[in-house]
Biopython code that builds the backbone (N, CA, C, O; Angstrom):
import numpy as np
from Bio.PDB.StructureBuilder import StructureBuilder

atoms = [
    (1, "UNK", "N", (-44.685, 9.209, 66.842)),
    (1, "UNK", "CA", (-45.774, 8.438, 66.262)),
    (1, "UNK", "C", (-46.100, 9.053, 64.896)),
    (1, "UNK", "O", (-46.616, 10.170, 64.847)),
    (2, "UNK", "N", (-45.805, 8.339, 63.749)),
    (2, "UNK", "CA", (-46.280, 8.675, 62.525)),
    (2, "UNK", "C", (-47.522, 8.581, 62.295)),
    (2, "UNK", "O", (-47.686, 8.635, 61.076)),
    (3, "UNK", "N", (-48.583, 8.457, 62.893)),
    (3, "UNK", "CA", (-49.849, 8.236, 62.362)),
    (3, "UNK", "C", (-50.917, 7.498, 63.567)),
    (3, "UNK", "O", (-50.552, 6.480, 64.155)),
    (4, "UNK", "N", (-52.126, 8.079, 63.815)),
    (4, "UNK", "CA", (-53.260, 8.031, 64.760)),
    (4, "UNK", "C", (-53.381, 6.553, 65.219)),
    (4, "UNK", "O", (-53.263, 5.757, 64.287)),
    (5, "UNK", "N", (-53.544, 6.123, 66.177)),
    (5, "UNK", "CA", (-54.172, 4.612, 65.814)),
    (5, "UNK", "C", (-55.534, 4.817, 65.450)),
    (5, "UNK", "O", (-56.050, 5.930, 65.554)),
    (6, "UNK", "N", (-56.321, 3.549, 64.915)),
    (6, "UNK", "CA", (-57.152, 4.136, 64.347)),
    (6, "UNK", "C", (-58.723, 4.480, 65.430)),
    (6, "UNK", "O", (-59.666, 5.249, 65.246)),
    (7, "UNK", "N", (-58.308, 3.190, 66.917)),
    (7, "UNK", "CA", (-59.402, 3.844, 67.804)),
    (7, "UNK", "C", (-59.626, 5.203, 67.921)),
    (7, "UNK", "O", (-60.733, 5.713, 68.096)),
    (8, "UNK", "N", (-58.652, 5.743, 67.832)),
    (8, "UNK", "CA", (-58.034, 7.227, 68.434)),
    (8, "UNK", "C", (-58.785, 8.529, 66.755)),
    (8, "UNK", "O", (-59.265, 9.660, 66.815)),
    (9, "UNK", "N", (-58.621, 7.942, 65.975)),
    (9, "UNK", "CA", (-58.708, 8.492, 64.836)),
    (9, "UNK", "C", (-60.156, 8.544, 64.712)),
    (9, "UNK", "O", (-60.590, 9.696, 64.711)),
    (10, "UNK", "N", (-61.262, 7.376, 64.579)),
    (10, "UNK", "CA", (-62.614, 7.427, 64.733)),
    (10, "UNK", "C", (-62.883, 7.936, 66.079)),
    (10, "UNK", "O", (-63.649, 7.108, 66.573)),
    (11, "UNK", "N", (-62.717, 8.618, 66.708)),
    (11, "UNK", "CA", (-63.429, 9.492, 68.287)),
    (11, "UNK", "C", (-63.715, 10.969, 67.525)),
    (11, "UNK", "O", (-63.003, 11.586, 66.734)),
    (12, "UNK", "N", (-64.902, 11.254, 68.020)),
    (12, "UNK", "CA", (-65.226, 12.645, 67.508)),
    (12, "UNK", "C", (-64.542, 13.483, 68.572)),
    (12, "UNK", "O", (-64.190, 13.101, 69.688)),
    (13, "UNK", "N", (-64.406, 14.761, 68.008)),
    (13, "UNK", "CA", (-63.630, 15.669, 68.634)),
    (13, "UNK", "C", (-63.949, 16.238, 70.149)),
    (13, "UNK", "O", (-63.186, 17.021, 70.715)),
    (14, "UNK", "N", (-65.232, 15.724, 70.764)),
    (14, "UNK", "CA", (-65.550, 16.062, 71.514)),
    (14, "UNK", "C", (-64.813, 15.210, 72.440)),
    (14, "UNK", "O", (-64.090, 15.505, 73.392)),
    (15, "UNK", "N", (-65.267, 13.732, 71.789)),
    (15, "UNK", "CA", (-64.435, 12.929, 72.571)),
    (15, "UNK", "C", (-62.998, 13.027, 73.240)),
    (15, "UNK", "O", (-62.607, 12.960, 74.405)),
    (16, "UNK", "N", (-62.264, 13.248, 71.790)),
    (16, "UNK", "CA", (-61.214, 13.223, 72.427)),
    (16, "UNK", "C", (-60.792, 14.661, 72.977)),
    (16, "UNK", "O", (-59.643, 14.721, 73.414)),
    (17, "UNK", "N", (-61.719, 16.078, 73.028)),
    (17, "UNK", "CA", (-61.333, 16.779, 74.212)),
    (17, "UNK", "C", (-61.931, 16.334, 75.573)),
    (17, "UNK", "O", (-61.708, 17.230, 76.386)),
    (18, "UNK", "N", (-62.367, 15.665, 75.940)),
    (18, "UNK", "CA", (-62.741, 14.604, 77.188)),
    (18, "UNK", "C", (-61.705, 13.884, 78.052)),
    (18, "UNK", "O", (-61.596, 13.620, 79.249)),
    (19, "UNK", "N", (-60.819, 13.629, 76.675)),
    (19, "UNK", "CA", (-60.476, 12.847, 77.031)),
    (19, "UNK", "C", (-58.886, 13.472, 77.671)),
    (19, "UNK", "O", (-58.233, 12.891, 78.538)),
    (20, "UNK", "N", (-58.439, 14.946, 76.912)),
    (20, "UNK", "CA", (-57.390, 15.634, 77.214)),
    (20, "UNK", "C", (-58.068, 16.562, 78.381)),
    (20, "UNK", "O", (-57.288, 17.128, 79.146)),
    (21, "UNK", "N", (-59.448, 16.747, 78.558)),
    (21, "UNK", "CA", (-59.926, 17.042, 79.777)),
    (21, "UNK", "C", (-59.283, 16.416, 80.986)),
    (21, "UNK", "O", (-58.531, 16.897, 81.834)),
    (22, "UNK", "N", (-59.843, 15.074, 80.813)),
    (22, "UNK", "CA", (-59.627, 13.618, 81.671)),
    (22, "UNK", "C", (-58.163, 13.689, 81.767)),
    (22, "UNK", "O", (-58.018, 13.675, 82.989)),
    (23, "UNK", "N", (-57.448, 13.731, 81.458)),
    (23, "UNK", "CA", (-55.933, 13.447, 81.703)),
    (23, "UNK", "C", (-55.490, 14.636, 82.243)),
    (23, "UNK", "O", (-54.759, 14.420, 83.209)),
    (24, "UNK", "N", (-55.670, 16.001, 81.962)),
    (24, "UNK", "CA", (-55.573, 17.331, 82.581)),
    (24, "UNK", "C", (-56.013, 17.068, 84.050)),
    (24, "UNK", "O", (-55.166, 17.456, 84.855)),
    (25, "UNK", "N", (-57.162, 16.486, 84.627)),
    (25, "UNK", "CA", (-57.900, 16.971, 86.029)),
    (25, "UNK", "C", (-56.973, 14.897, 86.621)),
    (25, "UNK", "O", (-57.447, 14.003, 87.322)),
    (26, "UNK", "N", (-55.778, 14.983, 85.966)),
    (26, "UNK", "CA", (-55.386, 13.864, 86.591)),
    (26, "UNK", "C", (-56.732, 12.514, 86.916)),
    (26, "UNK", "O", (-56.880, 12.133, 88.077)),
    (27, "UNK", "N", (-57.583, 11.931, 85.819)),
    (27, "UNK", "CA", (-58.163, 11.443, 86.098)),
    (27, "UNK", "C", (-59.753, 10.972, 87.219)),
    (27, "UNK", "O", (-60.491, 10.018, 87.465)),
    (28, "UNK", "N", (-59.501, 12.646, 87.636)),
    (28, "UNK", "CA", (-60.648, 12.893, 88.874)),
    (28, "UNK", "C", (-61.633, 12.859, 88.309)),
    (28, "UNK", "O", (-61.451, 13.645, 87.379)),
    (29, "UNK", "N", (-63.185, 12.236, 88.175)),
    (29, "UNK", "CA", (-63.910, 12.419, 87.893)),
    (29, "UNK", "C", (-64.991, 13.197, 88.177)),
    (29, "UNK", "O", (-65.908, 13.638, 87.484)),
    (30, "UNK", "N", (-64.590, 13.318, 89.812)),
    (30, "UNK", "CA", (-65.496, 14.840, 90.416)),
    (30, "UNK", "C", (-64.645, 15.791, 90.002)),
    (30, "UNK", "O", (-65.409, 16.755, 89.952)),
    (31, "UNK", "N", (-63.231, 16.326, 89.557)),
    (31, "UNK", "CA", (-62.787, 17.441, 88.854)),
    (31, "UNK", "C", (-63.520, 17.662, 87.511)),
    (31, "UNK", "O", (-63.691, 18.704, 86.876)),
    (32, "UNK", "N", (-63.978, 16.158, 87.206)),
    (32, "UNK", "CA", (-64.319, 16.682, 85.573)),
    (32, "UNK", "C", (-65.920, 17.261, 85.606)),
    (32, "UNK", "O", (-66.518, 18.080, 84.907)),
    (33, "UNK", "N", (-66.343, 16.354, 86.867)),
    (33, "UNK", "CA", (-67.841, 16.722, 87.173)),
    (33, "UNK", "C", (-67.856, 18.430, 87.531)),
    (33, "UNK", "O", (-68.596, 19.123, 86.832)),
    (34, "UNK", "N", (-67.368, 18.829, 88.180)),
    (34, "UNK", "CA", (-67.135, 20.084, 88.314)),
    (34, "UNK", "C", (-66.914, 21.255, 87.116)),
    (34, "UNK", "O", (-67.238, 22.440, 87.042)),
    (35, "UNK", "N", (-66.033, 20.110, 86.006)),
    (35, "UNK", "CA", (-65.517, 20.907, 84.950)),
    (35, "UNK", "C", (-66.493, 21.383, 83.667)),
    (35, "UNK", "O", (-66.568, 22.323, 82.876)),
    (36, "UNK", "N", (-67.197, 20.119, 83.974)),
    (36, "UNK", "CA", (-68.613, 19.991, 83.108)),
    (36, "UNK", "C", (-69.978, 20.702, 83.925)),
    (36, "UNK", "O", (-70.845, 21.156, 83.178)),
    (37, "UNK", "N", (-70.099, 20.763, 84.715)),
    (37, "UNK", "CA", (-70.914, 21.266, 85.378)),
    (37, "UNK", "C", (-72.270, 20.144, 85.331)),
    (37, "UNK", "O", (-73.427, 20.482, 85.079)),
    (38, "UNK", "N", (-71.886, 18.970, 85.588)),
    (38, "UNK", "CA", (-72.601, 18.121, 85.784)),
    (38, "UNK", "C", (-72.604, 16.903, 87.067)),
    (38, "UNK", "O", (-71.710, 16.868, 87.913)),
    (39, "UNK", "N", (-73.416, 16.222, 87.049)),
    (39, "UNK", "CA", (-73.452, 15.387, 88.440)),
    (39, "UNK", "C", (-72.349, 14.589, 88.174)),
    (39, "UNK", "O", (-72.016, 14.431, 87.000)),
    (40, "UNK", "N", (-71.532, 13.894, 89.357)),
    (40, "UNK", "CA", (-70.688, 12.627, 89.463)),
    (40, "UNK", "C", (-71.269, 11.443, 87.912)),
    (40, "UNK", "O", (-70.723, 11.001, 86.901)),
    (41, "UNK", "N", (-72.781, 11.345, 88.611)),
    (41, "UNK", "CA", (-72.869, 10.044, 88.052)),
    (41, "UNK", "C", (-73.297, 10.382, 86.911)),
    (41, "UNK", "O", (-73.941, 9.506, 86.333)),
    (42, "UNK", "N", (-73.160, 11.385, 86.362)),
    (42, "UNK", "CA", (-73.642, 12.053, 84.488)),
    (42, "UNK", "C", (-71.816, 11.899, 84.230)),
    (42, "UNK", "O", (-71.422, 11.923, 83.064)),
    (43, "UNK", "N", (-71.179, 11.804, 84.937)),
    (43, "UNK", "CA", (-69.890, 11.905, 84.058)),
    (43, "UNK", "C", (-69.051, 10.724, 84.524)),
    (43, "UNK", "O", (-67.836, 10.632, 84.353)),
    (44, "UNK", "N", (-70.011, 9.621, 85.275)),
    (44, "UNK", "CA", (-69.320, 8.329, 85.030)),
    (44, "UNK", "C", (-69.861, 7.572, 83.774)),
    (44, "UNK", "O", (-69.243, 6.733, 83.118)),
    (45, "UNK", "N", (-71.613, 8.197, 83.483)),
    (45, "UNK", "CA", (-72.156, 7.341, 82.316)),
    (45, "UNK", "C", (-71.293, 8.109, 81.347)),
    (45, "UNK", "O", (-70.819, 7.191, 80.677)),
    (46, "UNK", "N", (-70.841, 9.135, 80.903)),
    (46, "UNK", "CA", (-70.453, 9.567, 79.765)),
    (46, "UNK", "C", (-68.690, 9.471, 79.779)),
    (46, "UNK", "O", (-67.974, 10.340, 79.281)),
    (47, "UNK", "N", (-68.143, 8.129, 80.511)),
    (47, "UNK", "CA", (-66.662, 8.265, 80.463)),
    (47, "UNK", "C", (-66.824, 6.932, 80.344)),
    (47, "UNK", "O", (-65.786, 6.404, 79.946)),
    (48, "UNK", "N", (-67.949, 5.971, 80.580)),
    (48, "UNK", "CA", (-68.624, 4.729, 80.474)),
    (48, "UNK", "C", (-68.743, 4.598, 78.721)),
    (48, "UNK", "O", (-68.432, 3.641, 78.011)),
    (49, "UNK", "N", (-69.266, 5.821, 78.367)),
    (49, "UNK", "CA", (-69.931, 5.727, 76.984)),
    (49, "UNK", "C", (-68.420, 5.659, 75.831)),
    (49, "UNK", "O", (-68.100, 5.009, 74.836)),
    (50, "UNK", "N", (-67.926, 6.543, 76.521)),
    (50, "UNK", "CA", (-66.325, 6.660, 75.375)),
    (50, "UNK", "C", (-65.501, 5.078, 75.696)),
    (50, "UNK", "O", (-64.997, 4.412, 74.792)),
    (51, "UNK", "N", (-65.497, 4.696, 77.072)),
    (51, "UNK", "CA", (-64.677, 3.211, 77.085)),
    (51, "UNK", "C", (-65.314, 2.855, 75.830)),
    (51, "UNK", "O", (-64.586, 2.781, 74.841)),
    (52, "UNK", "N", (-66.888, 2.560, 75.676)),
    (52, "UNK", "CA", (-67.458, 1.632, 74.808)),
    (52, "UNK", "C", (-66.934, 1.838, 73.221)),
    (52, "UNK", "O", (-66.485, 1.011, 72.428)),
    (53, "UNK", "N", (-67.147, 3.115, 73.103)),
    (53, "UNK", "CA", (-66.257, 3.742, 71.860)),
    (53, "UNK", "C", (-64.995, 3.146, 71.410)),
    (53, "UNK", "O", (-64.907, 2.612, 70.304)),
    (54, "UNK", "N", (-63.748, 3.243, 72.455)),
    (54, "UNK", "CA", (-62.819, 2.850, 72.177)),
    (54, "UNK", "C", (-62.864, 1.185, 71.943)),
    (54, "UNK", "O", (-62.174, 0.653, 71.073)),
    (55, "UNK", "N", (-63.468, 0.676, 72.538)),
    (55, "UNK", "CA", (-62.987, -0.508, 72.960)),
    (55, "UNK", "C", (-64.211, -1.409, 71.432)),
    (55, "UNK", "O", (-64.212, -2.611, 71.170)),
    (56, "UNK", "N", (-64.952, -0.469, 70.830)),
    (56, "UNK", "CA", (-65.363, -0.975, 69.682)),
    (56, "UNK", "C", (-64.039, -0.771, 68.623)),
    (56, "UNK", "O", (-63.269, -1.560, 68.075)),
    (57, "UNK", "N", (-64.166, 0.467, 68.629)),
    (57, "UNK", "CA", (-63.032, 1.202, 67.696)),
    (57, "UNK", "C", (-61.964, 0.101, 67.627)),
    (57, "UNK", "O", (-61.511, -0.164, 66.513)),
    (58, "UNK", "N", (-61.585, -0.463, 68.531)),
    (58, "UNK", "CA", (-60.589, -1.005, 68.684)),
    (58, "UNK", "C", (-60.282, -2.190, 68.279)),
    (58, "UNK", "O", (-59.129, -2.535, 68.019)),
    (59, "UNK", "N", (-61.370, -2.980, 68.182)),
    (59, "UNK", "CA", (-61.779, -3.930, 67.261)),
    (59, "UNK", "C", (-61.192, -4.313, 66.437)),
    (59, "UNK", "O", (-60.522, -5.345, 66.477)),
    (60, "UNK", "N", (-61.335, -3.399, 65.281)),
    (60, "UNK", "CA", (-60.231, -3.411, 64.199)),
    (60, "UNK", "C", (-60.547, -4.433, 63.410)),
    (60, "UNK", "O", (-59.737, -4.838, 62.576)),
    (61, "UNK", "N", (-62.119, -5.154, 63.607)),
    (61, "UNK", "CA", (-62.428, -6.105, 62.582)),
    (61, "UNK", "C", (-63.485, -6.074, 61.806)),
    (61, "UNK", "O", (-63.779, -6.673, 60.771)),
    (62, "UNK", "N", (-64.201, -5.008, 62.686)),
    (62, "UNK", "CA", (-65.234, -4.245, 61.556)),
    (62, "UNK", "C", (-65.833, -3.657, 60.575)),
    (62, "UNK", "O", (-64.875, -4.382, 60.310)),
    (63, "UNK", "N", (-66.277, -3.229, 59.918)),
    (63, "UNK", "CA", (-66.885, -2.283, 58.563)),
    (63, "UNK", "C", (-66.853, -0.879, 59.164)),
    (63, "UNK", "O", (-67.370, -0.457, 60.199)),
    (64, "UNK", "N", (-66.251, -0.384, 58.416)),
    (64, "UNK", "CA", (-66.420, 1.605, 58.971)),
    (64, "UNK", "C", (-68.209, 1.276, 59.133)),
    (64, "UNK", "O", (-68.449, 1.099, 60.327)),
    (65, "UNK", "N", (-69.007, 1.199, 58.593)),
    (65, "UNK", "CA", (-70.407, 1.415, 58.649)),
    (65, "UNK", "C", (-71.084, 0.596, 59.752)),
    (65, "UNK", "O", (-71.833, 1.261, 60.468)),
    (66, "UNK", "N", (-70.995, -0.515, 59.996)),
    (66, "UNK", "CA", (-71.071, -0.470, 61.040)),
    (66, "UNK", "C", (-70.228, -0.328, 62.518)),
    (66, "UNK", "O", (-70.708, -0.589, 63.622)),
    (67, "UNK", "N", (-69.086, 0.071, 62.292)),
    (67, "UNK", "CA", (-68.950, 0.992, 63.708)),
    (67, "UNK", "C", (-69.196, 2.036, 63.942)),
    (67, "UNK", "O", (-69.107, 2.467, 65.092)),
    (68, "UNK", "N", (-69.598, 2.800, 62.884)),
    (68, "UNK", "CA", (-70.405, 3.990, 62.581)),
    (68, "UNK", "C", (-71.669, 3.899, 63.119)),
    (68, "UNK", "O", (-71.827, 4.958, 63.728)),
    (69, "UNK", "N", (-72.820, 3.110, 63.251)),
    (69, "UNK", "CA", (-73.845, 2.726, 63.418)),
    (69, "UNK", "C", (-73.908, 1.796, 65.087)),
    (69, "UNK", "O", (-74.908, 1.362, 65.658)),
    (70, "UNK", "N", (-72.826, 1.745, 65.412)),
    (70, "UNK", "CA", (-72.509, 1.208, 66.483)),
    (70, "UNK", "C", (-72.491, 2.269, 67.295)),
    (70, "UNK", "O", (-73.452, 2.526, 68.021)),
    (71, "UNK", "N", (-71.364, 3.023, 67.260)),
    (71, "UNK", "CA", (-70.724, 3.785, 67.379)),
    (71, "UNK", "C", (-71.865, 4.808, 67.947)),
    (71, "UNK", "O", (-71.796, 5.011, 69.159)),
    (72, "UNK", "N", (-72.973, 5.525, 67.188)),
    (72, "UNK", "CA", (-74.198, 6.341, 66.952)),
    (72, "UNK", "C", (-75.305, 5.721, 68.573)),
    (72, "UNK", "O", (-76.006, 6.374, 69.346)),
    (73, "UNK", "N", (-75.067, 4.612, 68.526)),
    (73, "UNK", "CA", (-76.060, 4.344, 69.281)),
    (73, "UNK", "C", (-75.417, 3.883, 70.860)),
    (73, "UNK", "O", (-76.095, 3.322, 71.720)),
    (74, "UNK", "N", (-74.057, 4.234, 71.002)),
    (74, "UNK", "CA", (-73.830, 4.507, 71.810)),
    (74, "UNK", "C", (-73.771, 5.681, 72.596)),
    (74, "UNK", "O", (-73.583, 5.777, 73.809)),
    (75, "UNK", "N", (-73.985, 6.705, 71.608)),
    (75, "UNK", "CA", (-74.355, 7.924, 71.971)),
    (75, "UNK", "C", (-75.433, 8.315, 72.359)),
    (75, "UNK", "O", (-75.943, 9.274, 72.940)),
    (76, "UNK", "N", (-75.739, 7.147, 71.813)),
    (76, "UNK", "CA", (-77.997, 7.313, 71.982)),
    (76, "UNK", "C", (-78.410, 8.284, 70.942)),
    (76, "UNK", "O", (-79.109, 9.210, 71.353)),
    (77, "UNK", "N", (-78.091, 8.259, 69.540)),
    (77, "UNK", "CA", (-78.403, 8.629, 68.414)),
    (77, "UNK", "C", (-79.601, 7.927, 67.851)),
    (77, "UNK", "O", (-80.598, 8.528, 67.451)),
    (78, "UNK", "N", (-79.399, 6.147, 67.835)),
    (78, "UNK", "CA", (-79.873, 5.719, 67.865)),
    (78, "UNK", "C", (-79.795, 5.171, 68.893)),
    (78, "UNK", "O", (-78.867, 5.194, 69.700)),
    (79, "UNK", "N", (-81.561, 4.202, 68.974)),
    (79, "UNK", "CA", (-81.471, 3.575, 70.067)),
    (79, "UNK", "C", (-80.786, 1.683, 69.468)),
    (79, "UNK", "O", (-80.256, 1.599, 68.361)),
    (80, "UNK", "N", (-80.902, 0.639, 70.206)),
    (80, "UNK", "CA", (-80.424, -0.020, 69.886)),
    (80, "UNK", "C", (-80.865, -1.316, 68.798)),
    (80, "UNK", "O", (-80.246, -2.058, 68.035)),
    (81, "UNK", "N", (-82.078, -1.152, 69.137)),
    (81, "UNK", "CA", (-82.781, -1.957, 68.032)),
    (81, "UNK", "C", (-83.285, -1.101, 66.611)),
    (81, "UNK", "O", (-83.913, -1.806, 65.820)),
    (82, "UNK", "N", (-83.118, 0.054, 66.284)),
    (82, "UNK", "CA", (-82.976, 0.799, 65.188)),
    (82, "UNK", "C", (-81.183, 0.506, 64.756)),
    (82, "UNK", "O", (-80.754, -0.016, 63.728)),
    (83, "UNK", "N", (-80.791, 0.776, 65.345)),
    (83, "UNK", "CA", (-78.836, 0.292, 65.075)),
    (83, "UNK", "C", (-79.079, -1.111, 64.902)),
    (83, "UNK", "O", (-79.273, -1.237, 63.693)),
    (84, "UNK", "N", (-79.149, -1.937, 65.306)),
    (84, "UNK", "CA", (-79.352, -3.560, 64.992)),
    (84, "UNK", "C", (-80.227, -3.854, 63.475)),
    (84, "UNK", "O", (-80.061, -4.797, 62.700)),
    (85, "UNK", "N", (-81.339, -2.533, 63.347)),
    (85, "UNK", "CA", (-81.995, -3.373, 62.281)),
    (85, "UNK", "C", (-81.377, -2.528, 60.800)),
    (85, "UNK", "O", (-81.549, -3.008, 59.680)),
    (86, "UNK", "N", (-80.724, -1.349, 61.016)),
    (86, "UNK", "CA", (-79.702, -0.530, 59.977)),
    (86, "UNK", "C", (-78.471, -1.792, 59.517)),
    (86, "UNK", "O", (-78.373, -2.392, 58.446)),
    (87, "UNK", "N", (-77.660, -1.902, 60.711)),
    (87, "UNK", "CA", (-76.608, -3.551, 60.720)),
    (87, "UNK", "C", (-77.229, -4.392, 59.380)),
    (87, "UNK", "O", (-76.868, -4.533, 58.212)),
    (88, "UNK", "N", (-78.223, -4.810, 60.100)),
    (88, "UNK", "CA", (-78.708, -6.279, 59.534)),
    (88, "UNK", "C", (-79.451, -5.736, 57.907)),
    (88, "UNK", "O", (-78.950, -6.125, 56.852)),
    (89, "UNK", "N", (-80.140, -5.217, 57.920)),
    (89, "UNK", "CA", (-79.915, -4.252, 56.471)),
    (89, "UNK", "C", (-78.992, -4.058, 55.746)),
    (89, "UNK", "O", (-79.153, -4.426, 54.582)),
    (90, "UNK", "N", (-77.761, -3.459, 56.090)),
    (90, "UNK", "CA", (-76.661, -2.936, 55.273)),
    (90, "UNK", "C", (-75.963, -4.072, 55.105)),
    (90, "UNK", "O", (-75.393, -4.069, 54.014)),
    (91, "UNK", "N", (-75.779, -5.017, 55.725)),
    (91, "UNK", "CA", (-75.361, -6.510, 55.964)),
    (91, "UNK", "C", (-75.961, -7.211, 54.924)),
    (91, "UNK", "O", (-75.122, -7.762, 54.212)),
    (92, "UNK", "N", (-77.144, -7.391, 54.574)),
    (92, "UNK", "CA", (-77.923, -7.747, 53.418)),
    (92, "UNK", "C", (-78.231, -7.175, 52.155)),
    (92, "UNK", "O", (-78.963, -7.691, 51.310)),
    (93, "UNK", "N", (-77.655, -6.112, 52.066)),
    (93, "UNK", "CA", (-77.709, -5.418, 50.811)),
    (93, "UNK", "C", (-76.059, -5.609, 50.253)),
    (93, "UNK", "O", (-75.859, -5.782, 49.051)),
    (94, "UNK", "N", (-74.965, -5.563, 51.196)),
    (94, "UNK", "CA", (-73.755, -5.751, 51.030)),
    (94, "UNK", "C", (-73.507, -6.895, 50.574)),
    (94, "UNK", "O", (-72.748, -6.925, 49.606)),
    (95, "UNK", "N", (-73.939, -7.941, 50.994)),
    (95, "UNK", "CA", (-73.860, -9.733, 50.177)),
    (95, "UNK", "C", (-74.333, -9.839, 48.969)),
    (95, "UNK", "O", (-73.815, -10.649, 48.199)),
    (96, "UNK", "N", (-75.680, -8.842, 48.466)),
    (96, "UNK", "CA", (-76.263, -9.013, 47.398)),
    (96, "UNK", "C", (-75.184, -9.017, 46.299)),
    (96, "UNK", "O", (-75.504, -9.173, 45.121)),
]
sb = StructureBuilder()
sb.init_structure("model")
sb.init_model(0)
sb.init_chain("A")
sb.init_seg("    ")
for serial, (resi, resn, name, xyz) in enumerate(atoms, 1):
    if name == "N":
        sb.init_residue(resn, " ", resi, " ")
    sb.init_atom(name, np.array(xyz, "f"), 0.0, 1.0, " ", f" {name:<3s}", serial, name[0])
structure = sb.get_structure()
């Protein structure tokens, strides 16, 4: 492979050690719960949260800025109606 795809390329690094976590414990999620030292269901929401990641990322029809801003509030950086009203902002300054 000459070059990242680009879902793969926008994942922060945490992510994608999660994700070489995740493939190491053969997909177990109580191995990873264990690995993390967190509950089952803290490491189904946070393997929940990266699908969402990718599967924006993946898109591939978006603005870096807002999948950036997408992206953020899937983390719960932001919440979602602060991300919606950044969007619709940058969206309106961008047409100007």
């Amino acid at each position: 492979m000459k070059h990242l795809p680009e879902w793969l390329a926008n994942l922060a690094d945490e992510d994608i050690a999660f994700i070489k976590n995740f493939m190491l414990a053969s997909g177990s999620l109580k191995r990873m719960a264990q690995l993390y030292q967190v509950s089952y269901p803290t490491m189904r929401v946070r393997l929940d949260k990266l699908i969402d990641k990718i599967r924006l990322n993946d898109s591939g029809d978006e603005d870096p800025f807002v999948l950036l801003v997408k992206s953020l509030a899937i983390d719960e950086k932001y919440d979602v109606d602060t991300a919606r009203v950044l969007i619709e902002e940058y969206r309106k300054r961008k047409d100007e």
